[in-house]
C-alpha positions as CSV (number, residue, x, y, z in Angstrom):
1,X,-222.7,306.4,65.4
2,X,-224.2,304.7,68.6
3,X,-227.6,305.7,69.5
4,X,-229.1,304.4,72.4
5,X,-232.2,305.1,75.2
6,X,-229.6,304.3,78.4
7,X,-227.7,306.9,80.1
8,X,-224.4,305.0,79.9
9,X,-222.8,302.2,77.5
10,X,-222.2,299.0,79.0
11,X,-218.9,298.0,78.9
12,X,-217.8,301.0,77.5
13,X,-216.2,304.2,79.3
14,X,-217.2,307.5,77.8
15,X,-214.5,310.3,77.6
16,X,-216.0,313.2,76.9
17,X,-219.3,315.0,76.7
18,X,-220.1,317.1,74.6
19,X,-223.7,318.1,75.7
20,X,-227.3,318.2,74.4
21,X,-228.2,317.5,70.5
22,X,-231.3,317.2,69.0
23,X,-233.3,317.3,65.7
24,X,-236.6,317.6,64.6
25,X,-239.0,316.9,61.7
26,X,-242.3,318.4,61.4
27,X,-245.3,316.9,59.2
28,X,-247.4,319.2,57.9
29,X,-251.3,319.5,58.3
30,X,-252.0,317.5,54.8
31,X,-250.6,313.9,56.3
32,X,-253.9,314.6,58.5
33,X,-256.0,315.3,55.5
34,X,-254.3,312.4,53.3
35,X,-254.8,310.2,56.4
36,X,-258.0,310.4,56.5
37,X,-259.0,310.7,52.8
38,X,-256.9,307.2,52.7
39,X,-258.9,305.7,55.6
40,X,-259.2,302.6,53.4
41,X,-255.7,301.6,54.4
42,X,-256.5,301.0,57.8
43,X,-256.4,297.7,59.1
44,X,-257.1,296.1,62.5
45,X,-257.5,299.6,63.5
46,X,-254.0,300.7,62.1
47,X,-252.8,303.2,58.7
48,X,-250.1,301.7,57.1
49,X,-249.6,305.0,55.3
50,X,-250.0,307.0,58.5
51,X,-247.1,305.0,60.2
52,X,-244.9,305.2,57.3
53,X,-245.1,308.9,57.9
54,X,-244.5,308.8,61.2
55,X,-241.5,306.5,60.8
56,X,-240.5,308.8,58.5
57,X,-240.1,311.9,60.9
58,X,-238.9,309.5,63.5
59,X,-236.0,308.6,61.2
60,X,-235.4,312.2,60.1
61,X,-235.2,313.7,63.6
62,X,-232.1,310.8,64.5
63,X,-230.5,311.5,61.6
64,X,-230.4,315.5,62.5
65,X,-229.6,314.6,65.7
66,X,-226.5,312.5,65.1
67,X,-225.5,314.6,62.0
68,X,-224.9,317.5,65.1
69,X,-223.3,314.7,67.0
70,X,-220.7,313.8,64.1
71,X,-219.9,317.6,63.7
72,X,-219.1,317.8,67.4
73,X,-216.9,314.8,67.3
74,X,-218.9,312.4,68.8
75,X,-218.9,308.9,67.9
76,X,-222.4,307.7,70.1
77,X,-225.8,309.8,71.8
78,X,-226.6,308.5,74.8
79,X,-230.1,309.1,76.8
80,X,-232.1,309.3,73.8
81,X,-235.5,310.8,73.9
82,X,-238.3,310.7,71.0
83,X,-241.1,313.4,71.8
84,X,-244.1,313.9,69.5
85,X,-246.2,316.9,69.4
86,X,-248.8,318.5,67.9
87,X,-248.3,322.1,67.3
88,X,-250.8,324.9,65.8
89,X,-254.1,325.3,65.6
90,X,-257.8,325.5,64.3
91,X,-257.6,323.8,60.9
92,X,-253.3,324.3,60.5
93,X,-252.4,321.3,63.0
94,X,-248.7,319.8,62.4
95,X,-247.2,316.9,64.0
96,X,-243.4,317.8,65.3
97,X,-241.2,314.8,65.8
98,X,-237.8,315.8,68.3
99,X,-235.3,313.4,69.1
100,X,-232.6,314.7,71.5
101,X,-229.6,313.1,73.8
102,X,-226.5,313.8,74.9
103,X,-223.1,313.7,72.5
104,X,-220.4,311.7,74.0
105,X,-217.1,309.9,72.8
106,X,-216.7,306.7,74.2
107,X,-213.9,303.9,73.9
């Protein structure tokens, strides 16, 4: 499955579209509290741990994503778009992760 940012494939002549897909993840409010109880992993200013996490939702969110896309028939999303998000509030923050883009079959 091709996953790109660009809103067409170079070389490439798309067929079909299928429409809009997307996926999400969403961390939950401990990654805040484990990310700062593990402040000792940060260096130069960065969490190791914190970015793993991150990467992690990232990575789920396209794989959601292009799991909708195969089941459409799709063989690439075009137009990708990565959003992140904090949802909630008071002490029950969450970090939401979406990744959406268009389905298309391209030869």
């Amino acid at each position: 499955m091709l996953v790109i940012t660009t809103p067409s494939i170079e070389g490439k002549k798309i067929i079909r579209y299928y429409g809009i897909v997307s996926g999400e993840a969403i961390l939950g409010a401990n990654i805040f509290k484990d990310f700062f109880a593990g402040i000792r992993d940060i260096v130069g200013g960065r969490s190791a741990a914190y970015e793993k996490e991150l990467r992690q939702a990232k990575d789920i969110a396209i794989t959601e994503m292009t799991e909708t896309a195969e089941a459409l028939g799709a063989n690439a999303v075009i137009a990708v778009d990565l959003d992140y998000e904090t949802i909630g509030g008071g002490g029950g923050n969450m970090l939401m992760v979406s990744a959406s883009g268009t389905a298309v079959t391209y030869e």
